[in-house]
C-alpha positions, 0 to 999 in steps of 0.5 A: 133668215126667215126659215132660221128663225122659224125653225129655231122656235119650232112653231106653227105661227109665222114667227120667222116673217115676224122675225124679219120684219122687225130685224129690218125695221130696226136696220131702217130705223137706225139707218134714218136715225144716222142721217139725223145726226149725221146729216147724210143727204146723198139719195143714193145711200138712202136708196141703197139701205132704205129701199134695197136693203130693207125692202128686199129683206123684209117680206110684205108679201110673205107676211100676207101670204101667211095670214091669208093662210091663217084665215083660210085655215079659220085661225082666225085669232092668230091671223088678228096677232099676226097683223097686230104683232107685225104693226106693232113691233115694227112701228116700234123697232124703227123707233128704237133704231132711231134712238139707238142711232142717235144715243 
């Protein structure tokens, strides 16, 4: 999904990370969002979305990886964005799954 993406925007900044990031936070914020309303307890099924799905989606180590990269290579401004962007807009589509969940 990650090459997909990166690819489709044609661009050196690691947009195609980013991409996946905030996809997998959307699917964990709705998934937290259904067990609200739904009250879905068993671990299991937390297990398997939250920690399996989302984690082996999203890409902590690659989201490093790039900006380290953008340091080495003294882009530095766009490793700051990197962080930023993917902080941010994580933080806020976990958010929006748990209000899209709850609608």
């Amino acid at each position: 999904m990650g090459k997909f993406i990166q690819e489709s925007v044609n661009k050196t900044f690691p947009f195609g990370t980013l991409g996946v990031n905030v996809l997998a936070s959307i699917v964990l914020g709705t998934f937290v969002g259904m067990v609200e309303v739904k009250s879905l307890t068993n671990p299991n099924y937390k297990a398997l979305i939250a920690i399996g799905f989302c984690g082996g989606f999203s890409t902590f180590s690659t989201f490093s990886n790039d900006t380290l990269q953008l340091i080495q290579n003294n882009r530095m401004l766009e490793a700051v964005m990197n962080i930023l962007l993917n902080v941010i807009l994580c933080i806020l589509a976990t958010f929006g799954g748990i209000a899209l969940a709850k609608i």
